[in-house]
mmCIF file of the C-alpha atoms, coordinates in Angstrom:
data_MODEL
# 
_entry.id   MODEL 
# 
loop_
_atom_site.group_PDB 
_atom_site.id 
_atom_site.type_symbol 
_atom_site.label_atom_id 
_atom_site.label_alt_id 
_atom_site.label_comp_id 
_atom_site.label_asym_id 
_atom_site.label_entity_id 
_atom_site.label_seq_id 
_atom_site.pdbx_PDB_ins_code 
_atom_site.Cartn_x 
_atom_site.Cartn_y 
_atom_site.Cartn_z 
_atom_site.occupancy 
_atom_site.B_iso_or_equiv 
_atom_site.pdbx_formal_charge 
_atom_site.auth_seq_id 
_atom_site.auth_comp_id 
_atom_site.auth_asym_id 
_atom_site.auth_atom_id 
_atom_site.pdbx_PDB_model_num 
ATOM 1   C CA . UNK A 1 1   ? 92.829  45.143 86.064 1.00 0.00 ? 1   UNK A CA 1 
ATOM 2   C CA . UNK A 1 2   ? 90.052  45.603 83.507 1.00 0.00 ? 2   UNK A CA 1 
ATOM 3   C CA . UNK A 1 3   ? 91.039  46.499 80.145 1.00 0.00 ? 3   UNK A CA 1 
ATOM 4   C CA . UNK A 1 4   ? 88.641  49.625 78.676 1.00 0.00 ? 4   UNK A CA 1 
ATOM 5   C CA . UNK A 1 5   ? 87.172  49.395 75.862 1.00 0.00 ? 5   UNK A CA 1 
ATOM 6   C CA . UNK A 1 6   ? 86.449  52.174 73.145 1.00 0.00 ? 6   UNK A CA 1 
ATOM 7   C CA . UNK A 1 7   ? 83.417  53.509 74.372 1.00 0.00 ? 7   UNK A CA 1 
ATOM 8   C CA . UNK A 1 8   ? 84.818  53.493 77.448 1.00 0.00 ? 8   UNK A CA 1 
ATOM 9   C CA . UNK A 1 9   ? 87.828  55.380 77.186 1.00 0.00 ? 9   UNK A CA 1 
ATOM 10  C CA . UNK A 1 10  ? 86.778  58.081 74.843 1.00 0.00 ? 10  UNK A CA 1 
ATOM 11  C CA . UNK A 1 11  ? 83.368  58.348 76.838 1.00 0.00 ? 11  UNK A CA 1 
ATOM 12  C CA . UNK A 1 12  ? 81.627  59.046 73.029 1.00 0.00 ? 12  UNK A CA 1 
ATOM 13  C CA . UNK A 1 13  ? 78.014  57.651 74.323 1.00 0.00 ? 13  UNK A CA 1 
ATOM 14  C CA . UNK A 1 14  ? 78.014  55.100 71.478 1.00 0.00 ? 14  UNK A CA 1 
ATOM 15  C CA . UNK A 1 15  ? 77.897  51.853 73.687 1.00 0.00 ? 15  UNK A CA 1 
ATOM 16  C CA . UNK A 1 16  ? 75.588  49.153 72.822 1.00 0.00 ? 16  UNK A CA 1 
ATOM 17  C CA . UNK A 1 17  ? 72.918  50.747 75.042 1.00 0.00 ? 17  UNK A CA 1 
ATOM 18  C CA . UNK A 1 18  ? 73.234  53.755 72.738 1.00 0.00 ? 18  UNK A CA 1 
ATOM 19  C CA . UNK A 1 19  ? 74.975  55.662 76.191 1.00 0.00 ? 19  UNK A CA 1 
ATOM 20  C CA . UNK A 1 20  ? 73.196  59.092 77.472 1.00 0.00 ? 20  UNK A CA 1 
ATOM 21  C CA . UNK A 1 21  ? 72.256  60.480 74.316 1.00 0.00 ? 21  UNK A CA 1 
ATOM 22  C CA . UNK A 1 22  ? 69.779  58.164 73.251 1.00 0.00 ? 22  UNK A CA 1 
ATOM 23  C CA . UNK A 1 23  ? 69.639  59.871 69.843 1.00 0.00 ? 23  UNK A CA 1 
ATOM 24  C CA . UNK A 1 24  ? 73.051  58.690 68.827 1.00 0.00 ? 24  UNK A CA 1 
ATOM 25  C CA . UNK A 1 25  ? 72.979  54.918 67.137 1.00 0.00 ? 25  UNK A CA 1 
ATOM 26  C CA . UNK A 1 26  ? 75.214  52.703 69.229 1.00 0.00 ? 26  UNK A CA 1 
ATOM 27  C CA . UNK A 1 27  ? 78.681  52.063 67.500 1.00 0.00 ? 27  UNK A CA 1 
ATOM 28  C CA . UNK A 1 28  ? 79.303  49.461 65.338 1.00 0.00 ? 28  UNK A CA 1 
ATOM 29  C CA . UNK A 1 29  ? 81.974  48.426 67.505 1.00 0.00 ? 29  UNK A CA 1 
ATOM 30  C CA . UNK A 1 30  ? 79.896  47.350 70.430 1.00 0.00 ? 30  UNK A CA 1 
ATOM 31  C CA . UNK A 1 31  ? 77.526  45.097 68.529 1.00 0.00 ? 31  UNK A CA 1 
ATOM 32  C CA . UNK A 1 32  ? 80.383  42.994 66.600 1.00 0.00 ? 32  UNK A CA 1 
ATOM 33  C CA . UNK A 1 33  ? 79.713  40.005 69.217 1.00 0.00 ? 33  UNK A CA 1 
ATOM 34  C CA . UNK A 1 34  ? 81.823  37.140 67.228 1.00 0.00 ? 34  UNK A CA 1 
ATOM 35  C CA . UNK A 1 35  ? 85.105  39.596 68.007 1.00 0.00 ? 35  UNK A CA 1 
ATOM 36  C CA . UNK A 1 36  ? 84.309  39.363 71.490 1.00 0.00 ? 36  UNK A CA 1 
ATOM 37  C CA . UNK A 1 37  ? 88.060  38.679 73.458 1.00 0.00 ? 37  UNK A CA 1 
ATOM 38  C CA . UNK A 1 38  ? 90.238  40.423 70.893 1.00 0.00 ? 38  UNK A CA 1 
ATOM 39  C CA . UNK A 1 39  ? 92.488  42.296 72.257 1.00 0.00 ? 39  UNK A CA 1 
ATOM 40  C CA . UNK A 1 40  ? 90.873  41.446 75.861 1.00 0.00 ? 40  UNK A CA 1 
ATOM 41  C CA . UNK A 1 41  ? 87.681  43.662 74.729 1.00 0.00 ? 41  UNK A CA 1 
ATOM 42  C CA . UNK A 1 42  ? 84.231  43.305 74.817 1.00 0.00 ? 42  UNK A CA 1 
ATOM 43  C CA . UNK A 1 43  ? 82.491  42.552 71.058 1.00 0.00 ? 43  UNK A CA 1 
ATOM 44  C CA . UNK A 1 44  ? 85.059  44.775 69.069 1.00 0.00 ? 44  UNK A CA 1 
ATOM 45  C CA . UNK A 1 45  ? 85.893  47.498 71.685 1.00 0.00 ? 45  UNK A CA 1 
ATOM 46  C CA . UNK A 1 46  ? 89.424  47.072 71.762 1.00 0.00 ? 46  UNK A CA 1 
ATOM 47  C CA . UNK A 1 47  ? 89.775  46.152 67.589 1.00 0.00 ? 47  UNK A CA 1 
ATOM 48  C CA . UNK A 1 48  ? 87.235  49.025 66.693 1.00 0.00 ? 48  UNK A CA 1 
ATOM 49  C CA . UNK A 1 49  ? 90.099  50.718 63.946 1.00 0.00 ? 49  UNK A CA 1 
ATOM 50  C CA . UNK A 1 50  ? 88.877  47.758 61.844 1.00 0.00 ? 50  UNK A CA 1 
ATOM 51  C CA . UNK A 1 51  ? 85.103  48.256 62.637 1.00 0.00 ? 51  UNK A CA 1 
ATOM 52  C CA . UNK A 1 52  ? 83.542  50.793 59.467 1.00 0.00 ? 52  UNK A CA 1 
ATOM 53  C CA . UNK A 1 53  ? 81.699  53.622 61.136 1.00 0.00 ? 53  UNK A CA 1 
ATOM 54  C CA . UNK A 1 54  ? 83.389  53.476 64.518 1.00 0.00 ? 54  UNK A CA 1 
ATOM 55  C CA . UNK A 1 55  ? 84.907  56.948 64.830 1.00 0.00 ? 55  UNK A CA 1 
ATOM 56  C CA . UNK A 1 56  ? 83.782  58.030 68.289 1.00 0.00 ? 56  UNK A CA 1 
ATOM 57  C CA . UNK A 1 57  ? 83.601  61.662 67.002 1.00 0.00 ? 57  UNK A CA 1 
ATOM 58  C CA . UNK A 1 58  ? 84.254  64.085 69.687 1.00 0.00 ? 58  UNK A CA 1 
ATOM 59  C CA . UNK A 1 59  ? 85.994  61.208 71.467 1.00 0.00 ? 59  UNK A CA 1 
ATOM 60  C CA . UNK A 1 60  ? 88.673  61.038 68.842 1.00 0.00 ? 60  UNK A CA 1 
ATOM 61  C CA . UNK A 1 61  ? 92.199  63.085 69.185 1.00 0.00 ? 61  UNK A CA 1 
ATOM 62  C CA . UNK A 1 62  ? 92.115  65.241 66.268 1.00 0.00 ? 62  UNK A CA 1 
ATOM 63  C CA . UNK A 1 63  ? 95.134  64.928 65.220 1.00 0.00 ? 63  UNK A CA 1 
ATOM 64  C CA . UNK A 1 64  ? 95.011  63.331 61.686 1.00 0.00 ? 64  UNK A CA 1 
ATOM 65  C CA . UNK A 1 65  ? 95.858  64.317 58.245 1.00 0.00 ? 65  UNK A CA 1 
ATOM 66  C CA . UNK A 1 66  ? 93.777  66.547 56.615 1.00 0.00 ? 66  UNK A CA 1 
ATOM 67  C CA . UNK A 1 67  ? 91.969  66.855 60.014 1.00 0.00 ? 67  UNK A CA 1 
ATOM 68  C CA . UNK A 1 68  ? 90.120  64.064 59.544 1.00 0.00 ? 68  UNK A CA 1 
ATOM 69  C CA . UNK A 1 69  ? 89.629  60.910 62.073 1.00 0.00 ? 69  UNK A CA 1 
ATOM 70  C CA . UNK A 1 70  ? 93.103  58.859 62.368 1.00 0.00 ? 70  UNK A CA 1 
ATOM 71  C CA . UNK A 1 71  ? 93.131  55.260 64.174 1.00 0.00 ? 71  UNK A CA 1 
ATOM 72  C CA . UNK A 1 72  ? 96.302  54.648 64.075 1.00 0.00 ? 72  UNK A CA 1 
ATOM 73  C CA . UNK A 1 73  ? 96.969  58.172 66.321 1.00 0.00 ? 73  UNK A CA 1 
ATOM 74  C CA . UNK A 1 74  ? 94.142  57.828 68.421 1.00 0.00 ? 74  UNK A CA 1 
ATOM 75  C CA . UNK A 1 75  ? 95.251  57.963 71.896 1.00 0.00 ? 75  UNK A CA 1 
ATOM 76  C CA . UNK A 1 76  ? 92.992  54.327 72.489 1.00 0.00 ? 76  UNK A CA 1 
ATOM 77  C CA . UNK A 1 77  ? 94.817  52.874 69.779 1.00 0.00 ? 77  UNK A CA 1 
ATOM 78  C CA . UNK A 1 78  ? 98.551  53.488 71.387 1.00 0.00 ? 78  UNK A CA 1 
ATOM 79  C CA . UNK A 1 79  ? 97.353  52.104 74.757 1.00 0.00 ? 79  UNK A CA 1 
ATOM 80  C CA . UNK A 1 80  ? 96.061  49.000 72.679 1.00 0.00 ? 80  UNK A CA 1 
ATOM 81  C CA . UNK A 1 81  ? 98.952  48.509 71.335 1.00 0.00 ? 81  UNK A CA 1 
ATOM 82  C CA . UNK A 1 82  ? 100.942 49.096 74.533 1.00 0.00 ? 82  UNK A CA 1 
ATOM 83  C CA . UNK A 1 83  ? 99.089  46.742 76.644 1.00 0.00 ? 83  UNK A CA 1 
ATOM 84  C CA . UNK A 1 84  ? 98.586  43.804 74.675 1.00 0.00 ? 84  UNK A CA 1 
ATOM 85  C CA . UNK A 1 85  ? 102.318 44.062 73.128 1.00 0.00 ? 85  UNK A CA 1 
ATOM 86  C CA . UNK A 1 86  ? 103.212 40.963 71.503 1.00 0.00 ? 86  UNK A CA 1 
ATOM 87  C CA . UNK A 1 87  ? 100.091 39.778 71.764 1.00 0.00 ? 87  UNK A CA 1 
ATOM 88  C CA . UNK A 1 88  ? 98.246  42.450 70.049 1.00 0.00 ? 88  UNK A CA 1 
ATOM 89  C CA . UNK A 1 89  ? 95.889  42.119 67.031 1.00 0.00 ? 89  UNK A CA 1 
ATOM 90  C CA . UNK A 1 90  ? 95.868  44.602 63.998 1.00 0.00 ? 90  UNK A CA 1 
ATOM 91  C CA . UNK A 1 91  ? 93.547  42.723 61.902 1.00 0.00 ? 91  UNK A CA 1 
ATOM 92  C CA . UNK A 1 92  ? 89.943  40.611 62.409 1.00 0.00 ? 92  UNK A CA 1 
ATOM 93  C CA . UNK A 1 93  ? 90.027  37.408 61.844 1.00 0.00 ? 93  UNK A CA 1 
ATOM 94  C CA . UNK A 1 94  ? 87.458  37.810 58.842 1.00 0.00 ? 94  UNK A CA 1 
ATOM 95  C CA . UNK A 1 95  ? 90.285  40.101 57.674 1.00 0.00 ? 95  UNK A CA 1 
ATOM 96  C CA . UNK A 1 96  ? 92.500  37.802 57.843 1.00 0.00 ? 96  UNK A CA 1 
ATOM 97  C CA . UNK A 1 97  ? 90.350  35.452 56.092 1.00 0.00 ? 97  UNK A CA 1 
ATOM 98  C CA . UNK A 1 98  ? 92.899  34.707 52.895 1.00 0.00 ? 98  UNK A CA 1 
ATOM 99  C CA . UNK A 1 99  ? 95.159  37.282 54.109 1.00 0.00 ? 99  UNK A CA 1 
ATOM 100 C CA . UNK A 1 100 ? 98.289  35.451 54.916 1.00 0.00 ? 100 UNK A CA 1 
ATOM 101 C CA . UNK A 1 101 ? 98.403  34.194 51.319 1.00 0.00 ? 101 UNK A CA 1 
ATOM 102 C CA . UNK A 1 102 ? 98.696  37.041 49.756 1.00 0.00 ? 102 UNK A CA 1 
ATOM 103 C CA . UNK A 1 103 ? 101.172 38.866 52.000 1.00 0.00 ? 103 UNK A CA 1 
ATOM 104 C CA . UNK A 1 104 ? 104.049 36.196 52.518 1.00 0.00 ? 104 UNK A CA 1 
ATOM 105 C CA . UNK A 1 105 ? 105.157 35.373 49.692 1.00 0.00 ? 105 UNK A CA 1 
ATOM 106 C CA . UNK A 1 106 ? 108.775 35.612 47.947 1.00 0.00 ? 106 UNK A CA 1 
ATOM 107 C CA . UNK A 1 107 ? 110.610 39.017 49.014 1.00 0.00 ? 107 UNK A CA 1 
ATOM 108 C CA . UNK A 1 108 ? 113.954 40.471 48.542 1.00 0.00 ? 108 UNK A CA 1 
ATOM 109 C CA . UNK A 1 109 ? 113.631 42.258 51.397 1.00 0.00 ? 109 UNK A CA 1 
ATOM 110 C CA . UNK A 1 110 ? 112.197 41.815 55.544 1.00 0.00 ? 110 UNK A CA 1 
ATOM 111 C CA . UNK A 1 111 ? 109.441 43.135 56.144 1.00 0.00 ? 111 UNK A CA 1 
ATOM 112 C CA . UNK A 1 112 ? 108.190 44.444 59.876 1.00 0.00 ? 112 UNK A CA 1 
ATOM 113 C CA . UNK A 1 113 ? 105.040 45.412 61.283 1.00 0.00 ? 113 UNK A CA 1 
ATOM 114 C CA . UNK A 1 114 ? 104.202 48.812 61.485 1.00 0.00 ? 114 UNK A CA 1 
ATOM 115 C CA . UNK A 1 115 ? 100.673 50.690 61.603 1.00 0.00 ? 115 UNK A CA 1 
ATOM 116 C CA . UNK A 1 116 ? 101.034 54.082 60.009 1.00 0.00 ? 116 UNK A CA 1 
ATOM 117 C CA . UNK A 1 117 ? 98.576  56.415 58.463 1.00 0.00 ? 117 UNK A CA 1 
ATOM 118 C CA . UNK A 1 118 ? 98.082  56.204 54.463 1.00 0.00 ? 118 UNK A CA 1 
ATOM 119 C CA . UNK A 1 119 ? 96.267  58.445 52.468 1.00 0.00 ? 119 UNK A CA 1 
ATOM 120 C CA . UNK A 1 120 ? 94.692  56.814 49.189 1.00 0.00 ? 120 UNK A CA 1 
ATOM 121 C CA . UNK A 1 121 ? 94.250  58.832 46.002 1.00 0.00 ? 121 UNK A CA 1 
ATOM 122 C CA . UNK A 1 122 ? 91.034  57.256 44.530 1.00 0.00 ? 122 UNK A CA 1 
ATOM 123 C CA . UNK A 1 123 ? 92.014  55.666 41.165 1.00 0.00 ? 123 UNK A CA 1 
ATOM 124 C CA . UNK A 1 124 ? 88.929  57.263 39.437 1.00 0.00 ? 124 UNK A CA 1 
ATOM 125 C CA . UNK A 1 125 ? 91.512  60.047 39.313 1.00 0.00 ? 125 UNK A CA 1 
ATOM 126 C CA . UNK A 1 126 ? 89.564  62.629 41.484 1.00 0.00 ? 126 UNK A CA 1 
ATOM 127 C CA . UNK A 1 127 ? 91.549  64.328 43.818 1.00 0.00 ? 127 UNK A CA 1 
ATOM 128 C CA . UNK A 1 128 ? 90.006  62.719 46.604 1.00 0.00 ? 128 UNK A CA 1 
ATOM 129 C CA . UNK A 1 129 ? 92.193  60.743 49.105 1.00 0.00 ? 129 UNK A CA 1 
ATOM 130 C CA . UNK A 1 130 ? 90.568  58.219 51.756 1.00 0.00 ? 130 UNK A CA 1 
ATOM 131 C CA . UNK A 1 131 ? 92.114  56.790 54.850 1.00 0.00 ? 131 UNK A CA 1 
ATOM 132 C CA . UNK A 1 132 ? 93.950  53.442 55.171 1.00 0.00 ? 132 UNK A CA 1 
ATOM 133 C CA . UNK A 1 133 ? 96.423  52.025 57.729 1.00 0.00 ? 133 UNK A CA 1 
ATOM 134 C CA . UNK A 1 134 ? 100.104 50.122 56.877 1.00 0.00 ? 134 UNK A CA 1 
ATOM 135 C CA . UNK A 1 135 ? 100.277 46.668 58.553 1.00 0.00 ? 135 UNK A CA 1 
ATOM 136 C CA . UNK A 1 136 ? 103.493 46.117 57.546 1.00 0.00 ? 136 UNK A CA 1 
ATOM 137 C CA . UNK A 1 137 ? 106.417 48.049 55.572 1.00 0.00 ? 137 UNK A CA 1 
ATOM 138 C CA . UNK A 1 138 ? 109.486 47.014 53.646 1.00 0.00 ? 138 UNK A CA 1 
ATOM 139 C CA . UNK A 1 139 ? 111.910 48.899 51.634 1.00 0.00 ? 139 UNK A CA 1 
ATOM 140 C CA . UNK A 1 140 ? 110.420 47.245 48.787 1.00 0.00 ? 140 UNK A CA 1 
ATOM 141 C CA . UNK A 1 141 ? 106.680 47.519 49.399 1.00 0.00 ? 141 UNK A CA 1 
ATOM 142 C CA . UNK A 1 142 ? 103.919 47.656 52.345 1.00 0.00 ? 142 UNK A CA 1 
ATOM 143 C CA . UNK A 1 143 ? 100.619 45.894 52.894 1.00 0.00 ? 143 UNK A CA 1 
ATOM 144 C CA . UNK A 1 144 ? 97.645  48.038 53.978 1.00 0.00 ? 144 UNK A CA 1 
ATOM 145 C CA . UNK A 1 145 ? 93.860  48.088 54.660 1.00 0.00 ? 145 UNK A CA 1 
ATOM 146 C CA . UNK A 1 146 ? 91.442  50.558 53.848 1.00 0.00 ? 146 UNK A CA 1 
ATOM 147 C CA . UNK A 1 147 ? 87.888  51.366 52.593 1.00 0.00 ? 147 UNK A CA 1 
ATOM 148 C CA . UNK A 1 148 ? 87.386  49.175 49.641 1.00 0.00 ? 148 UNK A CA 1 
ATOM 149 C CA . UNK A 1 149 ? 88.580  51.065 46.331 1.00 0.00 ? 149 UNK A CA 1 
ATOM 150 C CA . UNK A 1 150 ? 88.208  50.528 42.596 1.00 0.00 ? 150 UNK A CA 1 
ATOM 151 C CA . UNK A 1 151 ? 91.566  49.200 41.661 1.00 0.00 ? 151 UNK A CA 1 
ATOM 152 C CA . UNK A 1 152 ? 92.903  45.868 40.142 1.00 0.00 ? 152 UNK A CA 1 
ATOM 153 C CA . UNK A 1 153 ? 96.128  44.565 40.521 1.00 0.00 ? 153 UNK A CA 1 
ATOM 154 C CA . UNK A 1 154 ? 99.143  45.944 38.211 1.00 0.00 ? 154 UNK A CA 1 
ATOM 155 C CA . UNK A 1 155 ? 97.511  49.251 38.308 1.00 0.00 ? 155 UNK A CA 1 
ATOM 156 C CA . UNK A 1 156 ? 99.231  52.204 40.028 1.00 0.00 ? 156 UNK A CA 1 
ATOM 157 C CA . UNK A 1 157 ? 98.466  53.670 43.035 1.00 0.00 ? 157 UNK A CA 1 
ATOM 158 C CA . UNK A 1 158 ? 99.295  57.181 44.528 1.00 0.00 ? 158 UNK A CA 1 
ATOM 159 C CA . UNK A 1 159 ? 99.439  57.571 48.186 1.00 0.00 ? 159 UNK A CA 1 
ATOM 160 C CA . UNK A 1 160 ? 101.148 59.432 51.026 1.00 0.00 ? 160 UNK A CA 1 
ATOM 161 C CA . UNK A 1 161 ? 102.563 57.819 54.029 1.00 0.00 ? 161 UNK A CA 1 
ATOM 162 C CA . UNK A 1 162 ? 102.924 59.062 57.432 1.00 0.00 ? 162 UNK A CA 1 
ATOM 163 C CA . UNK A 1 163 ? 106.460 60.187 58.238 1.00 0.00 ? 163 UNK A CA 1 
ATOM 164 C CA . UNK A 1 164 ? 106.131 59.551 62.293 1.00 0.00 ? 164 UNK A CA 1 
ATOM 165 C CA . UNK A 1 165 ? 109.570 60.801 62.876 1.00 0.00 ? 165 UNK A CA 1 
ATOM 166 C CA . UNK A 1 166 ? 109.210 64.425 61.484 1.00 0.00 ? 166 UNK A CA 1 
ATOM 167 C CA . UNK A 1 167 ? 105.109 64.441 61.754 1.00 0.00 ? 167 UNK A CA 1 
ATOM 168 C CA . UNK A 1 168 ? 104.744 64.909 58.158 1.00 0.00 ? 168 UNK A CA 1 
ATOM 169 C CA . UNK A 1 169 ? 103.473 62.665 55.188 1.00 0.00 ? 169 UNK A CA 1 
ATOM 170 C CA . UNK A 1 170 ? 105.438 61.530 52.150 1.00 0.00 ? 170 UNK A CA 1 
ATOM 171 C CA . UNK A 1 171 ? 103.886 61.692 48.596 1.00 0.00 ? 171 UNK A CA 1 
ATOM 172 C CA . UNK A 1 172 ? 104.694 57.832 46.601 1.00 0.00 ? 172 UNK A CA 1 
ATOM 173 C CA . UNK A 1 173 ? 103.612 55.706 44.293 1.00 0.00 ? 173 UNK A CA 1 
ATOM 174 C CA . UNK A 1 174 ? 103.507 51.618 43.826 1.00 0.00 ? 174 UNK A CA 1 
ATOM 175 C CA . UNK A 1 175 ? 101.991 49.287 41.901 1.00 0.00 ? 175 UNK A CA 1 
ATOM 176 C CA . UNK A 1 176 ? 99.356  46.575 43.475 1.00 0.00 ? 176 UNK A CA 1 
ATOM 177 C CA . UNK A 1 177 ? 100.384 43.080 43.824 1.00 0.00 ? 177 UNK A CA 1 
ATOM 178 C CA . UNK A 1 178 ? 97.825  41.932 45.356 1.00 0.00 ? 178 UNK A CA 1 
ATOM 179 C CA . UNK A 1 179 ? 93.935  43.188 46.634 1.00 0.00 ? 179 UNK A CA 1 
ATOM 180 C CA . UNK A 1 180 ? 91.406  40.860 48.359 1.00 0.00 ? 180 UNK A CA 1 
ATOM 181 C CA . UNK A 1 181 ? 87.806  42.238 49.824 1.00 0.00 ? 181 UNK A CA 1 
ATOM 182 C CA . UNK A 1 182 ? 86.419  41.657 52.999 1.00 0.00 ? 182 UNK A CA 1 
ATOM 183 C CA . UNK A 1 183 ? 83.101  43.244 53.547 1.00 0.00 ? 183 UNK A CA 1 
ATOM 184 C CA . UNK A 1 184 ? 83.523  46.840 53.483 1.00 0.00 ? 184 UNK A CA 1 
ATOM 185 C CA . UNK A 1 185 ? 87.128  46.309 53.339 1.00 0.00 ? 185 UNK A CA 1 
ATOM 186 C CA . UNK A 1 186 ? 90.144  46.158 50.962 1.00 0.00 ? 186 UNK A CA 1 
ATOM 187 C CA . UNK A 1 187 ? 93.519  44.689 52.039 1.00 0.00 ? 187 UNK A CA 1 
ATOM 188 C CA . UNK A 1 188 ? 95.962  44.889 49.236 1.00 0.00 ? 188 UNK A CA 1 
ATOM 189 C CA . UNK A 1 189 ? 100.221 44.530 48.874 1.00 0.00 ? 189 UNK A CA 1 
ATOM 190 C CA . UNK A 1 190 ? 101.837 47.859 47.235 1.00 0.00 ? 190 UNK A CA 1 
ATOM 191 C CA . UNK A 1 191 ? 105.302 47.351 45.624 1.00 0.00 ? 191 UNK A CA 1 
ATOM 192 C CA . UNK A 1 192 ? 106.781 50.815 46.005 1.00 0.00 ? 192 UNK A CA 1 
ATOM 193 C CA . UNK A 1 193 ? 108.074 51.957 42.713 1.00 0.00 ? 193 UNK A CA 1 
ATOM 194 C CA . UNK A 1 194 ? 107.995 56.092 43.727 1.00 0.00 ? 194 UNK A CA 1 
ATOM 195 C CA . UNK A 1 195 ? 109.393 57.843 47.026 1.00 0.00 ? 195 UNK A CA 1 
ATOM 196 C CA . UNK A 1 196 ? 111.931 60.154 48.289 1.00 0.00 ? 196 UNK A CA 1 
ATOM 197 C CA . UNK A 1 197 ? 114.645 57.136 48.820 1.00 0.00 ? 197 UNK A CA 1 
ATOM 198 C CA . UNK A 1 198 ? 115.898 59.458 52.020 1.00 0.00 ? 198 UNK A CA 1 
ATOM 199 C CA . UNK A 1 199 ? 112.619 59.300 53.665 1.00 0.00 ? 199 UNK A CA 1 
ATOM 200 C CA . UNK A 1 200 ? 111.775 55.466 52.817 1.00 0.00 ? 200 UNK A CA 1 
ATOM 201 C CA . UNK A 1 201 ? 114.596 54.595 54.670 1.00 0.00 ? 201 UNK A CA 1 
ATOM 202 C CA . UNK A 1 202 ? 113.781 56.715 57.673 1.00 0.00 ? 202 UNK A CA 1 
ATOM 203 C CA . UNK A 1 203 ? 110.713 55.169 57.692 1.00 0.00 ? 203 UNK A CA 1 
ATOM 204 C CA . UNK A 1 204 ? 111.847 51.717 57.269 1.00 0.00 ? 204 UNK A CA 1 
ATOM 205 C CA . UNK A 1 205 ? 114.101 52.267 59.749 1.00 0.00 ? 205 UNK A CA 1 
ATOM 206 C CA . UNK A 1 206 ? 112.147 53.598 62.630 1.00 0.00 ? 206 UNK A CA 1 
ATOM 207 C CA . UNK A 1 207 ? 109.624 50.347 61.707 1.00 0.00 ? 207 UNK A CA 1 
ATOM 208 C CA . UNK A 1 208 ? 112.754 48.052 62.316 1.00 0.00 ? 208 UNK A CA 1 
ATOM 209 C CA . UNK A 1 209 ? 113.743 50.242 65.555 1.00 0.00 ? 209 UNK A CA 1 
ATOM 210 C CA . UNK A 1 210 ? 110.369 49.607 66.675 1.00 0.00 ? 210 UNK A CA 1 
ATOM 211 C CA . UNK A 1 211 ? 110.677 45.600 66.067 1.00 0.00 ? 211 UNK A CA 1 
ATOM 212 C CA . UNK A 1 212 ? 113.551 45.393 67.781 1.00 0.00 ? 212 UNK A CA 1 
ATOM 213 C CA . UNK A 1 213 ? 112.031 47.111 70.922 1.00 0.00 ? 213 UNK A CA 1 
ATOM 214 C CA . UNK A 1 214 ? 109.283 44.383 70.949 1.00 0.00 ? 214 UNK A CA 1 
# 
């Protein structure tokens, strides 16, 4: 069976012919030719949550926070996820360029994969928040990728975290252990110093739940 990509599931017209509306620039997604065969997709059609300026638009389930775009709950996403189980890929490999150094290192506590929204409070100290996705969660901390943003390590970071269990998101706080840039990106480490303990461990726990069923 042929695995869809992006384009091809949420039928957004953004394939690298530019689809039926030839006013529309093709997506990002279907031009990335050196991620060809992640995930079983074509160029970056089945990685495209990693791929800047991907959001199909229309395409996308609108079911986010603040109403705005959400990988992670896109409906393409899940079936990624599903289909390629253990084999499936969160990250590029230019985003994991340098990665693994950073994120295993000594810990007190296990850590388990889990991709759940974030919402970033710009350090500038506007009130603006931009998206970023949890690759993995601990009781102690979580690593995450995002939009690049203007922070340094030891500076403090507030964010809310996607409460799957009770479809709501949990205001917290952590310092940054770690931050590397990858084009357009910014992965980073978060040491969790602020967060309703009760709903960390729900969290936590529905992350390890999850493990376990893999």
């Amino acid at each position: 069976m042929l695995k869809k990509n992006c384009w091809e599931f949420n039928k957004c017209c953004r394939n690298v012919n530019g689809g039926a509306d030839s006013r529309r620039l093709p997506c990002p997604s279907s031009n990335m030719v050196s991620l060809s065969g992640l995930n079983g997709g074509k160029n970056a059609g089945r990685i495209c949550w990693n791929i800047a300026g991907s959001f199909s638009g229309h395409g996308i389930r609108k079911i986010a926070l603040n109403n705005r775009p959400s990988c992670v709950r896109c409906d393409f996403f899940k079936l990624v996820e599903e289909e390629e189980a253990d084999n499936f890929k969160f990250l590029t490999p230019d985003s994991l360029h340098g990665y693994e150094q950073y994120s295993y290192g000594k810990r007190k506590t296990a850590r388990f994969d889990s991709h759940l929204d974030l919402e970033l409070m710009l350090p500038e100290g506007r009130a603006d928040y931009i998206v970023g996705v949890t690759g993995n969660i601990s009781r102690g901390g979580l690593s995450f990728v995002s939009e690049n943003i203007n922070a340094k390590t030891g500076e403090t970071l507030q964010f809310r975290i996607q409460d799957r269990q009770r479809e709501q998101t949990v205001p917290a706080r952590g310092e940054i252990i770690w931050k590397h840039q990858v084009r357009d990106r910014c992965l980073a480490g978060i040491k969790i110093t602020g967060i309703d303990e009760q709903r960390k461990t729900e969290i936590v726990h529905n992350a390890y739940e999850k493990y376990l069923g893999k």
